[in-house]
C-alpha positions in Angstrom: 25.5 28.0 -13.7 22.0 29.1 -12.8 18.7 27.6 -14.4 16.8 30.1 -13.6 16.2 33.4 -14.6 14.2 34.6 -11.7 16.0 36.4 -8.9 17.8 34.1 -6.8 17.1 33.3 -2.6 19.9 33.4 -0.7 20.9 30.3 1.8 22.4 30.5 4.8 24.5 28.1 6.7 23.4 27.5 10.9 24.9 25.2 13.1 22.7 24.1 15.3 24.1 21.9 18.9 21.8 18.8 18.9 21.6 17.6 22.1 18.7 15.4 21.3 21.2 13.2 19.3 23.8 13.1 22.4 24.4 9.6 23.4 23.9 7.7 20.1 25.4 4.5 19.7 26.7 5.1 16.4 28.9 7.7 17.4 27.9 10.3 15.2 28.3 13.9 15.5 25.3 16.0 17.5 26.2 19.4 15.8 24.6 19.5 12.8 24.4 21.8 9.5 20.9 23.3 8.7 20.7 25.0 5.3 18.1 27.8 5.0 16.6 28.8 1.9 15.1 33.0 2.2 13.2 34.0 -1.2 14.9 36.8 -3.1 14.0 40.5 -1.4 12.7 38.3 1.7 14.4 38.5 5.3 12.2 35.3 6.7 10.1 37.5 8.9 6.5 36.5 8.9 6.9 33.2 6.3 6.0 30.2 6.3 8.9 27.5 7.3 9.0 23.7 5.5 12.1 21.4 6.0 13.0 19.0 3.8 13.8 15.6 5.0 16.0 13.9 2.3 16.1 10.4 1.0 18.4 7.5 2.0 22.2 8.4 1.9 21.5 12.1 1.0 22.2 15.2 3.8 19.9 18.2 3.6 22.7 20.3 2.1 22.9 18.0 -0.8 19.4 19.4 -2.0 21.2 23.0 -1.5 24.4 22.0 -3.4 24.8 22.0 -7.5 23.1 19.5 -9.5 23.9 18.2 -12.9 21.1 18.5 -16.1 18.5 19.9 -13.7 18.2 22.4 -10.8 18.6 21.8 -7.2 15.7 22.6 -4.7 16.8 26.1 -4.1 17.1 26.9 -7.6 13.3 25.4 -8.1 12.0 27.8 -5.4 13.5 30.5 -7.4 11.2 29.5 -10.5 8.2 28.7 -8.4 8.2 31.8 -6.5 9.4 34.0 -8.8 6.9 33.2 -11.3 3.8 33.7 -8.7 3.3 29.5 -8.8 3.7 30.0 -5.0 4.0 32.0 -2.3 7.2 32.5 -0.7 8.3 30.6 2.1 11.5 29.3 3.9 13.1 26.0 3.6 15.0 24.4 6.0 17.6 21.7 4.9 18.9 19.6 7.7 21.8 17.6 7.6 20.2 14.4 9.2 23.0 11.7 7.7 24.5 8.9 10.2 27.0 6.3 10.2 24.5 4.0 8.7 23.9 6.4 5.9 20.9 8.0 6.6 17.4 8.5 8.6 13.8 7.7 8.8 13.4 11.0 11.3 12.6 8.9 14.7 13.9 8.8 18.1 16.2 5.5 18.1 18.5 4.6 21.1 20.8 3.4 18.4 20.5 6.4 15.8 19.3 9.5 18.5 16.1 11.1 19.1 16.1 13.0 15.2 12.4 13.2 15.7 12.9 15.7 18.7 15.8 17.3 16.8 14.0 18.2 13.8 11.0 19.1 15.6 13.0 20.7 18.7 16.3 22.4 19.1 16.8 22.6 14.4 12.9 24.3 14.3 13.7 26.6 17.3 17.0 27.4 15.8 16.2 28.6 12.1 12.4 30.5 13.3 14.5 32.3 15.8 17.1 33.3 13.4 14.8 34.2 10.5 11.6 34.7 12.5 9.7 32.1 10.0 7.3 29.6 10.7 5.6 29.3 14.0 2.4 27.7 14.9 0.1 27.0 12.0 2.9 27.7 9.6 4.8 24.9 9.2 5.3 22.2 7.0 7.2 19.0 6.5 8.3 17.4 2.9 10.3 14.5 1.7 11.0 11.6 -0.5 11.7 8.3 -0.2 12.9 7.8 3.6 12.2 11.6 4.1 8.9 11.1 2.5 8.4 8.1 5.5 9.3 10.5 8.2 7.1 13.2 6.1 4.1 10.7 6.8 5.4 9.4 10.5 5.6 13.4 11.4 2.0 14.2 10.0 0.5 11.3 12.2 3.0 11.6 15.3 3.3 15.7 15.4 0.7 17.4 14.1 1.3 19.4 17.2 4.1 20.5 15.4 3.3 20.8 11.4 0.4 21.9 10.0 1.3 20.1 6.2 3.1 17.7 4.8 4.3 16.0 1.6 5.3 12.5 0.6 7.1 11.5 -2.5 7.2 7.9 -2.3 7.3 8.0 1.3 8.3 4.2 2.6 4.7 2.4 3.5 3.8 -1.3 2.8 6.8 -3.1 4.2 5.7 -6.2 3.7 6.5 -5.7 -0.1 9.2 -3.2 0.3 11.1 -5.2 2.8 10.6 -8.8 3.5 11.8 -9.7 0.1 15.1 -8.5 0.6 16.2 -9.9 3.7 17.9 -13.2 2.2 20.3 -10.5 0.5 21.6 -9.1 3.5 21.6 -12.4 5.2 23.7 -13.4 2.3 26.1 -10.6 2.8 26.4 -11.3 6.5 27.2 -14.8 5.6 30.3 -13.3 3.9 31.6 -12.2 6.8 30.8 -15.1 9.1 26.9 -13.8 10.0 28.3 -11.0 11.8 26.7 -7.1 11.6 29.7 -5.9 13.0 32.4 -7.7 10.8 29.9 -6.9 7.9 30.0 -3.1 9.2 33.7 -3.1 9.7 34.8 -3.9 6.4 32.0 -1.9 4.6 33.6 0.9 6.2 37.1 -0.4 5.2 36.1 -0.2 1.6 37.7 2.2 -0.5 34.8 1.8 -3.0 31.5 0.9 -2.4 28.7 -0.7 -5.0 24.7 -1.2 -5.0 24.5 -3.9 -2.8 26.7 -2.5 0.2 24.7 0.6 0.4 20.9 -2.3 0.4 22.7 -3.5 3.4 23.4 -0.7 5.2 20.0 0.2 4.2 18.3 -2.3 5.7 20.2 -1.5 9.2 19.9 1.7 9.2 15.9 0.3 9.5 16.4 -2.2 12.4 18.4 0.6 14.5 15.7 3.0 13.4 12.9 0.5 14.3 13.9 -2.0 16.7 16.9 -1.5 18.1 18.5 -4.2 20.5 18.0 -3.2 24.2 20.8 -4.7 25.1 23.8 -3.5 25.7 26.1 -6.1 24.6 24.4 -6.2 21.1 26.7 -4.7 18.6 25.5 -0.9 18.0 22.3 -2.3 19.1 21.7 -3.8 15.6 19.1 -7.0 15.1 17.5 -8.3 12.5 13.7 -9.0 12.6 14.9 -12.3 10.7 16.3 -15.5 11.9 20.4 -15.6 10.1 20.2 -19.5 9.4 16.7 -19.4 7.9 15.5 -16.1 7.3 12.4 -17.0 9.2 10.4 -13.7 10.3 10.8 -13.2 13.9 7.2 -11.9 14.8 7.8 -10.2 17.7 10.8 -8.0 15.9 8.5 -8.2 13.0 6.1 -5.7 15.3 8.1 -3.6 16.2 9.1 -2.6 12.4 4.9 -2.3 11.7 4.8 0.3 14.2 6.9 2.5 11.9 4.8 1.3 9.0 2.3 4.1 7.7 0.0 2.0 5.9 -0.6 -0.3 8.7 -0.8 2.8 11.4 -2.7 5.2 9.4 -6.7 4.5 10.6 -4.9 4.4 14.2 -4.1 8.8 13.4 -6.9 9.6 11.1 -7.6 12.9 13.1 -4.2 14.1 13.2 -4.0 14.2 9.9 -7.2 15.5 9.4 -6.3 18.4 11.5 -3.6 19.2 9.1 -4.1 22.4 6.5 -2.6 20.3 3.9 -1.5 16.5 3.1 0.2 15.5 -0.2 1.3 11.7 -0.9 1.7 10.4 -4.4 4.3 7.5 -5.4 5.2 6.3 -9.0 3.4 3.6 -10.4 6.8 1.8 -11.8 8.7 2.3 -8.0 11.3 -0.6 -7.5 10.7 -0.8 -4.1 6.6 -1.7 -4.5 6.1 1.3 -2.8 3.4 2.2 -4.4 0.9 -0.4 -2.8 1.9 1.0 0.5 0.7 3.9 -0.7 -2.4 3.3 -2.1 -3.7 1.7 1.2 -2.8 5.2 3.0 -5.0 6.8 0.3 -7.9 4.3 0.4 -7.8 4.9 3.7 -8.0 8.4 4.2 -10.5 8.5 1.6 -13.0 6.0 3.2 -12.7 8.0 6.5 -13.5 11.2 4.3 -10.4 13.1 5.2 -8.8 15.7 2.9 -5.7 14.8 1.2 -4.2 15.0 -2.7 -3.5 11.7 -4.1 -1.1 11.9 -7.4 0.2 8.8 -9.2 3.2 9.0 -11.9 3.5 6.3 -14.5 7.6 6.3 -13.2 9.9 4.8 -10.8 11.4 5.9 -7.7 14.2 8.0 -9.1 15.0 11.1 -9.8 11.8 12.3 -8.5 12.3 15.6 -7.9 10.2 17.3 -10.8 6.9 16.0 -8.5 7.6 19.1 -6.2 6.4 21.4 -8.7 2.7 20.1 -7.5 3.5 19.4 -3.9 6.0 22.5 -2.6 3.0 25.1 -4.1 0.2 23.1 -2.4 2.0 23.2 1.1 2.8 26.5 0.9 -0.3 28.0 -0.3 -2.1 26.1 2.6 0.5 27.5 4.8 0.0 31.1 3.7 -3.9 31.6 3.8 
């Protein structure tokens, strides 16, 4: 059932050969689905491109599929476009999930280079198919851990985008993270301290609940931020924590602020300065505290004069998804002049 009555896009399935994942520890497949969104009476040719980086335990073609009560992203572009709130563009959906349930869109030894993926062989593939995109036409969107490599992408490879978007992109970890270490220390205890008994009967499970999926969570981080050189360690998985104490482990603790955009942002004021557009907003209410991350990205940009839109939502970090109605319009419209 549609929720629109504009004229419907059409998307198209690619599989694109990734061999900027081959060699990753976890295992996980290098071919990889790419959704593409084309507007309604559109071939590509000449558009704008933005991919969507998902959230934690979401794939790109799970923003493509059916959603329940409310539309899914393609069915939103219908609306948007077809009632002249934006321009048309392209919309690449990448299936970025792992073993450890998801992504924050870096190059990992553990998890595989999906920073040269998504920016590499997945771009090349869809602009050559559907002759999109190209230099000074590209943008990069996301929420939550997509919204982190939305914000890591914009500093790292504005060689590469010219906009980006975050909703409630991960910043601040010393409030989003830190707290919930004793957690997954305490769920490691279960299982004799170890990551890879943990791992091995989380993946036993025939049913899974909330705290499972905050573990795997927070090692899908470590392998994304500080994965073990050696090759002995299990998957390459460490905490930044001592397991007896939970003591922060400052060295390990520095490696994880590297991937922290509130702490890195004066370091790549120009790059995103050099941007067309740069959206970031969180909710005010966000679970995760979030939000303060946030607001020191925006303080920041602001005192070093650089353009940007701020938005805050008096709202959570859940079910989010009605905030692209400002932010997909915004990139595209920068994208198109």
């Amino acid at each position: 059932m549609r929720r629109s009555d504009h004229p419907a896009g059409t998307v198209h399935r690619l599989t694109v050969d990734g061999k900027a994942l081959k060699n990753n520890r976890l295992g996980d497949p290098t071919t990889r689905i790419v959704d593409v969104y084309v507007p309604h009476g559109q071939s590509g040719e000449g558009l704008p491109l933005l991919v969507d980086l998902v959230g934690y335990t979401a794939g790109g073609p799970a923003h493509t599929a059916w959603k329940a009560f409310t539309e899914n992203v393609p069915e939103r572009l219908d609306r948007l476009i077809g009632s002249g709130e934006m321009p048309p563009v392209v919309v690449a959906f990448p299936d970025c999930f792992t073993r450890l349930g998801g992504n924050q869109y870096v190059d990992s030894e553990v998890m595989g280079n999906w920073a040269s993926f998504v920016t590499g062989e997945m771009l090349t593939a869809v602009e050559s198919q559907f002759r999109c995109g190209g230099s000074g036409k590209r943008g990069v969107f996301g929420k939550s851990s997509g919204g982190h490599g939305s914000l890591l992408h914009a500093m790292w490879h504005s060689d590469v985008w010219s906009a980006a978007a975050s909703h409630s992109g991960d910043a601040g970890f010393e409030h989003l993270y830190l707290a919930g270490f004793p957690d997954v220390l305490r769920a490691l205890d279960a299982h004799e301290g170890s990551i890879e008994k943990w791992l091995t009967a989380f993946e036993a499970k025939p049913k899974l609940d909330g705290k499972d999926t905050m573990t795997l969570m927070f090692l899908c981080q470590a392998a994304s931020f500080d994965p073990a050189p050696d090759p002995e360690t299990f998957l390459g998985l460490r905490l930044p924590v001592t397991l007896d104490t939970c003591e922060v482990i400052e060295e390990r603790w520095r490696n994880w602020l590297r991937y922290d955009p509130a702490v890195i942002v004066t370091e790549h004021l120009d790059a995103i300065r050099s941007l067309k557009a740069f959206y970031l907003e969180c909710g005010t209410l966000d679970q995760y505290n979030i939000l303060y991350g946030t607001r020191r990205i925006h303080k920041a940009l602001e005192a070093a004069g650089v353009p940007h839109r701020y938005e805050e939502f008096k709202d959570n970090h859940s079910g989010v998804d009605y905030r692209m109605d400002l932010s997909l319009p915004y990139l595209a419209k920068a994208l198109s002049a």
